[in-house]
C-alpha positions in Angstrom: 19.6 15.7 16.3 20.3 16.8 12.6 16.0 15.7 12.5 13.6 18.6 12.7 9.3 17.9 13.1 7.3 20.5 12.1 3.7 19.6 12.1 0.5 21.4 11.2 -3.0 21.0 11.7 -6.6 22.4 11.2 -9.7 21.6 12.7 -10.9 19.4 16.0 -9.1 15.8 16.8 -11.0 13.8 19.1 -8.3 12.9 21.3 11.4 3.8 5.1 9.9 0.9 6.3 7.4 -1.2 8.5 8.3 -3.8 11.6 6.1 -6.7 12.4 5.1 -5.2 15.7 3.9 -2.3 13.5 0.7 -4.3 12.6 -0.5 -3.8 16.1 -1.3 -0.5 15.3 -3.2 -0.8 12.4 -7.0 0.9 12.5 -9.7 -1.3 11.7 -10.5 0.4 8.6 -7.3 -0.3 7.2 -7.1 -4.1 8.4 -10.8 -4.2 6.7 -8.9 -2.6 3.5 -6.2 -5.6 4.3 -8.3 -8.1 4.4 -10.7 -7.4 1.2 -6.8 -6.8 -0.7 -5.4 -10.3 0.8 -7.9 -12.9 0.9 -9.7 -11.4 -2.4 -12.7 -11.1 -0.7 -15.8 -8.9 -2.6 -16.1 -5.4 -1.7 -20.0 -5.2 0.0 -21.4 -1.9 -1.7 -24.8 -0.9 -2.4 -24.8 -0.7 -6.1 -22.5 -3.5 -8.5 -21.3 -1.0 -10.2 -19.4 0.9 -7.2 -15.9 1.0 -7.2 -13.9 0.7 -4.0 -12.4 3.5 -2.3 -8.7 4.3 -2.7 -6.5 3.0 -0.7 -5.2 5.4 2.3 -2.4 7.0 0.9 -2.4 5.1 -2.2 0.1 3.1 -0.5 -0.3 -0.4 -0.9 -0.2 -1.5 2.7 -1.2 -5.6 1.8 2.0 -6.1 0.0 4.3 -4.8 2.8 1.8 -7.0 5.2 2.9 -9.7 2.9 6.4 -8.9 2.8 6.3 -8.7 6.1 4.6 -12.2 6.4 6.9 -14.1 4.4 10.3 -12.2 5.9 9.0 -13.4 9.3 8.2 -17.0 8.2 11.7 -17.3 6.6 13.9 -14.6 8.0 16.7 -14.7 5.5 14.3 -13.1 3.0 15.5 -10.0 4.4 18.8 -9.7 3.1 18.8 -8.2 0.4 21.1 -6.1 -2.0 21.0 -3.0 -3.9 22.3 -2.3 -7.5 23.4 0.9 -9.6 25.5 1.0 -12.9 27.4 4.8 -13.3 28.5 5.5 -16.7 30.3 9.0 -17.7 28.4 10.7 -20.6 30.5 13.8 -21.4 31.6 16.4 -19.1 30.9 16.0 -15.8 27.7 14.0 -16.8 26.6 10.6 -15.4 23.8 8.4 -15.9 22.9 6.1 -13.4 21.1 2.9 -14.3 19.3 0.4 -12.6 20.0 -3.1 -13.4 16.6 -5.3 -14.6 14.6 -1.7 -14.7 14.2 1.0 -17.3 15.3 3.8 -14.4 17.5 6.1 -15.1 19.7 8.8 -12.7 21.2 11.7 -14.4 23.7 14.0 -12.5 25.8 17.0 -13.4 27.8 19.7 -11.6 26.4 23.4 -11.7 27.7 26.0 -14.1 30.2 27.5 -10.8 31.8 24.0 -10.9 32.5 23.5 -14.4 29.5 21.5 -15.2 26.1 22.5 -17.5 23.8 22.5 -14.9 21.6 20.2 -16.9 21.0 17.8 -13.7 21.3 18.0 -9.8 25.5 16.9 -8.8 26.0 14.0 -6.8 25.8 15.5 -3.2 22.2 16.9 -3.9 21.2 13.5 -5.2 22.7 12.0 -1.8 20.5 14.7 0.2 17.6 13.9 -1.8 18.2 10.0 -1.3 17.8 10.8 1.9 14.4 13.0 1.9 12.6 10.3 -0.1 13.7 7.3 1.8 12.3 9.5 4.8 9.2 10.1 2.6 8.3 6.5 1.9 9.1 5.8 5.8 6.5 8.8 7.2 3.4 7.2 4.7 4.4 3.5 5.4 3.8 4.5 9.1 0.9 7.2 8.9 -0.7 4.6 6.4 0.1 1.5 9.4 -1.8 3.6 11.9 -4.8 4.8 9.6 -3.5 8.3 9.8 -4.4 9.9 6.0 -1.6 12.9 5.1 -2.7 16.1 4.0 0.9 17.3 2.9 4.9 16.0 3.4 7.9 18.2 2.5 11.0 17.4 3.7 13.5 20.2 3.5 17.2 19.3 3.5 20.5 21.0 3.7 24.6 19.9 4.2 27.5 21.6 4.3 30.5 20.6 2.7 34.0 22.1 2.4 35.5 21.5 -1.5 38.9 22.2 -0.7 39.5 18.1 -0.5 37.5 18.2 -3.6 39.9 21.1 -5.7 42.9 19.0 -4.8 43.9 22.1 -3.0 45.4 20.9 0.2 43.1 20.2 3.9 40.2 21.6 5.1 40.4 22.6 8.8 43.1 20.0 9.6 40.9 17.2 7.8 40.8 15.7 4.5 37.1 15.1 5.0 35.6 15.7 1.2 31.9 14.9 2.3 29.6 16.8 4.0 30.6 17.8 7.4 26.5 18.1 9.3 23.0 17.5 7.1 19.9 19.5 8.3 16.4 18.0 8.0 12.9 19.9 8.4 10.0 17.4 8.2 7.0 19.6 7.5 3.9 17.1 8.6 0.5 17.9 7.9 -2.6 15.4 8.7 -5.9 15.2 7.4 -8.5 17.1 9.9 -9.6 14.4 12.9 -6.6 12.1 11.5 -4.3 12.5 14.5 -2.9 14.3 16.8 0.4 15.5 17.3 1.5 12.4 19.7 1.0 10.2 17.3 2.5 12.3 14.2 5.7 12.6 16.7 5.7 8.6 17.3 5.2 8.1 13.4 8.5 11.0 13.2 10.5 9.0 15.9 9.9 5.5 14.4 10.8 6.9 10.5 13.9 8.1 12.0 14.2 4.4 13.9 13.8 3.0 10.3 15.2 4.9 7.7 17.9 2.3 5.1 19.3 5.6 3.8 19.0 7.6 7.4 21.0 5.0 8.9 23.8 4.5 6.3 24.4 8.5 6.4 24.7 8.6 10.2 26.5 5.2 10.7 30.5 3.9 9.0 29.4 1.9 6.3 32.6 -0.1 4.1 32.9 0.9 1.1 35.2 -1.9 -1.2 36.2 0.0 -4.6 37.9 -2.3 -7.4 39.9 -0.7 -10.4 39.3 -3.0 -13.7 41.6 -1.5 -16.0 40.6 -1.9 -19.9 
C-alpha cells in the first residue's frame, strides 16, 4: 500500500466522506450535538447567557447527516459533477477558477523548470488534492465516532520521470509522463482518552475505503479532451 498510519498518543485510554452505515457509530454526545443542530431544539444550560460548546472538530456533522438523509431517500442525489475553469496568465502561470464561487487556484513551475516559482506546479497541486481530500475524510470519520483530533499531517511524495515531459524521447521503455508510485504518511494524533489505536486504524482503513480523490489516483479514470479552435 502506497498508505502509511502513523499514530501518536499521550495519556491513559479506557479501553473524504461518510456512509449511511457510518451513523451506527456515532457517540451519544455527538448524536445529542445532532439532534440540538437538526430539530432546533434549545441548548439546556445553567445560565441564558451560555453559549453552546463547539462542535467536535468544528466539523459540521448535521449537514452530512442530512446529506446523507436526503441522498438515501432519493438516491440519484448522489451524482454529482465537478467544475474547474484553467486560464494561462503568462509564463507558465495558471489560474484555476471555480465556476459559481470566488475560489481561485494559482500554479507555476519552479525556477529549474523555467517557471518563477511564484505558485506550487501542477503535480504538487495533484499530491496535495490528494492530502486534503484524505484530510476532510480522517475528521468526517473521527468526528462520526466522537473521536476529537489533537493533530493531522499528511505527508506526501511521487516520483515522476520528465523525460515524456522535455519531449526528449521514452522513459524506461514507457511514455508514461505522470508519476510512476505516490507515498502517503498519515501522522494521527487523538485527543488524551479519545481513542485508541483500533479505532484510529478503522477510521485510517475506512478514509482509504472513501477517498473521491484517493480513488481516482489509484483507479483508470477517462479523460475526453475537446480542441475549440478560436
Amino acid at each position: 500500500s502506497f498508505f502509511r498510519l502513523h499514530t501518536r498518543f499521550s495519556g491513559t485510554f479506557p479501553c473524504c466522506r461518510l456512509r449511511p452505515e457510518m451513523l451506527r457509530l456515532v457517540s451519544p454526545r455527538v448524536v445529542g450535538g445532532l439532534s440540538r443542530q437538526l430539530l432546533g431544539a434549545a441548548v439546556s444550560t445553567s445560565s441564558s447567557s451560555s453559549s453552546p460548546p463547539p462542535p467536535l472538530n468544528s466539523v459540521n456533522l448535521g449537514a452530512v447527516v442530512q446529506l446523507i438523509e436526503a441522498v438515501k431517500a432519493n438516491p440519484k442525489a448522489a451524482e454529482t459533477r465537478w467544475r474547474s475553469s484553467v486560464v494561462w496568465t503568462k509564463g507558465f502561470q495558471a489560474t484555476a477558477r471555480i465556476p459559481g464561487t470566488p475560489h481561485t487556484v494559482l500554479s507555476d513551475e519552479p525556477l529549474a523548470l523555467g517557471g518563477s516559482g511564484a505558485a506550487p506546479n501542477p503535480v504538487e497541486i495533484v499530491l496535495s488534492a490528494l492530502g486534503q481530500c484524505l484530510a476532510v475524510g480522517y475528521a468526517a470519520a473521527a468526528t462520526a465516532r466522537g473521536v476529537e483530533l489533537k493533530s493531522l499531517r499528511i505527508d506526501l511524495a511521487g516520483d515522476i520521470n520528465i523525460i515524456p515531459f522535455l519531449g526528449l524521447g521514452e522513459a524506461e521503455g514507457s511514455r508514461h509522463a505522470g508519476f510512476r508510485a505516490v507515498e502517503v504518511g498519515v501522522h494521527l494524533e487523538a485527543q488524551p482518552g479519545s481513542a485508541d489505536a483500533a479505532v484510529l486504524q478503522d477510521i485510517h482503513e475506512h478514509v482509504l475505503a472513501t477517498s473521491p480523490v484517493g480513488h481516482t489516483l489509484q483507479n483508470p479514470v477517462p479523460v475526453k479532451y475537446q480542441l475549440h479552435l478560436k
